[in-house]
C-alpha positions in Angstrom: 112.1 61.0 110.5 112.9 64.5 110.3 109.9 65.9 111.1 109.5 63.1 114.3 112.9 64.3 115.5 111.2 68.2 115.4 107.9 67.0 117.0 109.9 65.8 120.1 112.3 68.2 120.3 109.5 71.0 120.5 107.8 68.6 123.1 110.7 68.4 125.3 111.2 72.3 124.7 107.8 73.2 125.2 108.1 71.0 128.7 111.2 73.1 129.9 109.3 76.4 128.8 106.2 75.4 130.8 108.2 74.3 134.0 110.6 77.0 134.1 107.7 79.3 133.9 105.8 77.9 136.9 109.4 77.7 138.2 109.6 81.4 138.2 106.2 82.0 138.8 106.3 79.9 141.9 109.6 82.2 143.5 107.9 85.4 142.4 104.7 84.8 144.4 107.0 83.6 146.8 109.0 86.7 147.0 106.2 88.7 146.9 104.1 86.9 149.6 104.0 89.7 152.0 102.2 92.1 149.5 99.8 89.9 148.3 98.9 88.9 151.4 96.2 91.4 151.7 95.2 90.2 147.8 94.7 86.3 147.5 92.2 86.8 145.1 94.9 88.7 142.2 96.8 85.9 143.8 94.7 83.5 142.6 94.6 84.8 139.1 98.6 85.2 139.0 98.6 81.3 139.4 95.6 81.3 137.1 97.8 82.5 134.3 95.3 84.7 132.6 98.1 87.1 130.8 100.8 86.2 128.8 103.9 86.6 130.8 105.4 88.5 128.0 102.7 90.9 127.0 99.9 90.8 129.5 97.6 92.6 126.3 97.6 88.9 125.3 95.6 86.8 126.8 95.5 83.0 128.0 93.1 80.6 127.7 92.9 76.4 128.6 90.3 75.6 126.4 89.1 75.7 122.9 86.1 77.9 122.4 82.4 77.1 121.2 82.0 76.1 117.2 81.6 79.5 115.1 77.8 80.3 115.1 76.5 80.8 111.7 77.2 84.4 110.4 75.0 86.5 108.2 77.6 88.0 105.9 79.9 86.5 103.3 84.0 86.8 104.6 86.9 86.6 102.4 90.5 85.4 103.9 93.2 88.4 102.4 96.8 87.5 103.7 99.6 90.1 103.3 101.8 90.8 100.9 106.0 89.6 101.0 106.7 92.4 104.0 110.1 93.3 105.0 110.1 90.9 107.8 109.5 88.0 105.2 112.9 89.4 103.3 114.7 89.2 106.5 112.7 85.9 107.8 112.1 86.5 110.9 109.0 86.4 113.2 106.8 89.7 113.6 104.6 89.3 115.9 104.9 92.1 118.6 102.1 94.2 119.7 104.5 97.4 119.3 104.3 96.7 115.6 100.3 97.8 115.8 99.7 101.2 114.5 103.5 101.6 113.2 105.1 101.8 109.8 107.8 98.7 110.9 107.8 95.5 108.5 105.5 97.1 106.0 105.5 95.5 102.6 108.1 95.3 100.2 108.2 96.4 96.4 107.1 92.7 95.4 104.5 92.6 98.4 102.4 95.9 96.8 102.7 94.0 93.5 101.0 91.0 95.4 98.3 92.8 97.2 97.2 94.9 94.0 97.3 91.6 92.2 94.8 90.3 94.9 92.4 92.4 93.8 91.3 89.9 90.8 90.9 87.4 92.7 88.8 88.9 95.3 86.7 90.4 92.9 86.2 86.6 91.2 85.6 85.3 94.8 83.0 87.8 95.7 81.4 87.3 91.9 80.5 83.6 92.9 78.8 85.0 96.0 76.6 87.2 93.8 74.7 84.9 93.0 72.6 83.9 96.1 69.6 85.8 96.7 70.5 87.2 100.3 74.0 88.5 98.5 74.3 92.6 98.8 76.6 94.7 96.4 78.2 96.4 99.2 82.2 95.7 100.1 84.4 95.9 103.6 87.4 95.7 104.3 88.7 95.0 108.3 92.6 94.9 108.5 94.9 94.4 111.4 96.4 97.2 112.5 100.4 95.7 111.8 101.9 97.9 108.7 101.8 94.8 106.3 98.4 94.1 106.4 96.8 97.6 106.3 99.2 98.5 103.7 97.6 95.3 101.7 94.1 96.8 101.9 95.1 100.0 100.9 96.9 98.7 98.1 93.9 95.9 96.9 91.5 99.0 96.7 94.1 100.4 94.5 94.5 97.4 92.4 90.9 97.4 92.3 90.2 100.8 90.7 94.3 100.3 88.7 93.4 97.2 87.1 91.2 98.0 83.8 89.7 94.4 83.3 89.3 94.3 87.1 87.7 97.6 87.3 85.2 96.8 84.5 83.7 93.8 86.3 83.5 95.9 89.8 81.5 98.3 87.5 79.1 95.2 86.1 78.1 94.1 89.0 77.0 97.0 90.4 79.8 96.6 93.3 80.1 99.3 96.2 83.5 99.2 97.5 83.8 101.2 100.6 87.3 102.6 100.9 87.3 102.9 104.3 89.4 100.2 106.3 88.4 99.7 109.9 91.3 98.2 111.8 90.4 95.7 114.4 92.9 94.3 116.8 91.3 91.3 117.0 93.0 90.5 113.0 96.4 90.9 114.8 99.1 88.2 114.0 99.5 85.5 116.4 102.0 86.6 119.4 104.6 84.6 119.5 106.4 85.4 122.6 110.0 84.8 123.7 110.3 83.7 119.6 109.5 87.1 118.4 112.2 88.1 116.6 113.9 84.8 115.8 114.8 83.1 112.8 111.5 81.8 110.6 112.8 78.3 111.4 112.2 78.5 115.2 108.4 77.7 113.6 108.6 74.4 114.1 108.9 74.5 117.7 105.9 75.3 118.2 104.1 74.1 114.8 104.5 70.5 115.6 103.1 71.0 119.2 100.2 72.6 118.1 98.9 69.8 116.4 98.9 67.7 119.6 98.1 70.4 122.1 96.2 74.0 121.0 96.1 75.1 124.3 99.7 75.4 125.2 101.9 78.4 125.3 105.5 76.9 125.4 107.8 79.9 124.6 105.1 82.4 125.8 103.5 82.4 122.1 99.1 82.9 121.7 98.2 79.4 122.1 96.1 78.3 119.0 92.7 78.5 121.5 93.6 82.2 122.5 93.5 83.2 119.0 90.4 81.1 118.3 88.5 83.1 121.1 89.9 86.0 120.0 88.8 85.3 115.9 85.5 84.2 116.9 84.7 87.2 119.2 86.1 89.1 116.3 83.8 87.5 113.8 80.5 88.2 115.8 81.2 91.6 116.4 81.6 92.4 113.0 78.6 90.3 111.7 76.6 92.1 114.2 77.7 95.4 112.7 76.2 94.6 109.4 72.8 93.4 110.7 71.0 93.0 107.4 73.3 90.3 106.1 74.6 89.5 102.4 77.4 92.0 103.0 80.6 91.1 101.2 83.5 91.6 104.1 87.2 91.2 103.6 89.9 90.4 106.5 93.2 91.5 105.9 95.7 89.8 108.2 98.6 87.1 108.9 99.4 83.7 107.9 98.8 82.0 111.3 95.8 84.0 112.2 94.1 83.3 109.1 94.7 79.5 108.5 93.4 79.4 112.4 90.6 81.2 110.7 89.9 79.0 107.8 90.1 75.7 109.7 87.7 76.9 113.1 85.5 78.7 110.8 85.3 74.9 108.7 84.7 73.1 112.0 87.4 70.9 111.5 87.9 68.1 114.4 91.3 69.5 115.0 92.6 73.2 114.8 96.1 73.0 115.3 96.7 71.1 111.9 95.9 75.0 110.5 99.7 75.1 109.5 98.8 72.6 106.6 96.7 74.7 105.2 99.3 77.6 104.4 98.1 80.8 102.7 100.4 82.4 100.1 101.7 86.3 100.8 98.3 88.2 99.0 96.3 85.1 98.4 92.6 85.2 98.7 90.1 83.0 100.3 86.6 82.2 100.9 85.8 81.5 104.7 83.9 78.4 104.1 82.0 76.8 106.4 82.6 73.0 106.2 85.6 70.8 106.0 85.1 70.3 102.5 85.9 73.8 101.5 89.4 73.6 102.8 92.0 73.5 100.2 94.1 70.1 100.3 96.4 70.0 103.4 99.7 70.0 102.7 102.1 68.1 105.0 103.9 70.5 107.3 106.9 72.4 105.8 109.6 74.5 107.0 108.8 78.2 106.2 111.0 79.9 103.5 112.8 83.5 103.5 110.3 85.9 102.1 107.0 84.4 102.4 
């Protein structure tokens, strides 16, 4: 019952967002009519709503995009450690954050992503075993504080921990210690929301599952990351051309259970939330449904994770 009170409540919200957005957008063109007189094609494209009205870097799309071709390289799912923004629990999702130092990890968070290490290692151990599997390592990050921080400190915890370091040594492992950033790892942008309490969550949550294209509230609707994860996931694939490579992406919650699920195929995408990743936890990227971990049922996000 509770969660049926939320769903509607985010429906009704999500409504009002979207009309009083084409509300203002409606008087803006009209009180700019004169100017674009001369340019009904940018027109167009205002009405067309192809930027996010809060951050134009963010982009909007009304559809879902193609399933995830079949890559060439094996990917591994690294979530951040507990960050600062966790601690205070609120949403971090501003593109300012890329390239700063703001809501970087906490002390427990550094524990967490050295700790990863192990089970990374394990994960890419499994992966040894097929024949087209390579001994060489990478790690991609998003540029936000907490998740770069989180590769720099899994590559410590790789070389720190003795039992971990040992089995990096046995199979013949290459870790490359560079880590390329890639905006394209980003966390979901969550708009007019950025900022709030971790609770606002589940007013948009609840709507995703019935609608991944909207953008009530201004957030990345769960297609726009989609597109933006599976141009991401080419481009990298096609910068390791032999295959077998062993490649780790370092980024957010949302992002990454979008990931997991568009990467498994599954029939619906915006269930991703109950499939929650843990701050530092490791996954494959399989690529079936079957590889998912058991859904949870949708939960309302805690102070520091």
């Amino acid at each position: 019952m509770y969660y049926a009170l939320i769903i509607l409540y985010a429906i009704i919200l999500a409504h009002l967002s979207v009309v009083a957005a084409f509300n203002h957008n409606v008087l803006h063109a009209h009180n700019r009519q004169t100017t674009l007189s001369t340019s009904s094609f940018r027109s167009r494209r205002y009405f067309a709503a192809t930027t996010n009205a809060q951050d134009p870097s963010v982009l909007v799309v009304d559809e879902m995009p193609p399933p995830l071709p079949p890559l060439n390289n094996y990917y591994y799912l690294l979530r951040h450690g507990q960050s600062t923004a966790n601690v205070e629990g609120i949403i971090s999702s501003a593109r300012s954050l890329s390239g700063s130092t703001k809501h970087g990890l906490t002390l427990l968070g550094i524990e967490q992503a050295r700790d990863s290490a192990a089970s990374l290692i394990d994960s890419i151990a499994e992966d040894m075993h097929n024949d087209d599997s390579t001994k060489q390592v990478y790690f991609y990050s998003s540029p936000f504080a907490r998740a770069k921080e989180t590769a720099e400190q899994c590559l410590k915890g790789i070389n720190a921990n003795e039992e971990v370091a040992d089995k990096v040594k046995s199979l013949g492992l290459e870790i490359n210690t560079d880590i390329t950033l890639d905006d394209g790892l980003l966390e979901r942008y969550f708009g007019r929301l950025d900022g709030k309490e971790l609770p606002t969550y589940a007013y948009v949550w609840p709507v995703d599952m019935m609608l991944p294209t909207h953008t009530a509230f201004d957030v990345e609707s769960i297609a726009t990351v989609s597109t933006r994860i599976r141009n991401t996931l080419v481009k990298i694939d096609a910068e390791h051309p032999k295959g077998g490579d062993h490649i780790v992406l370092t980024s957010h919650a949302d992002t990454l259970q979008i990931t997991q699920v568009y990467a498994a195929g599954i029939d619906n995408v915006g269930r991703f939330s109950e499939y929650r990743f843990g701050n530092g936890e490791v996954r494959k990227m399989g690529r079936s449904v079957d590889t998912l971990p058991e859904a949870v049922p949708l939960q309302p996000p805690k102070r520091g994770e």
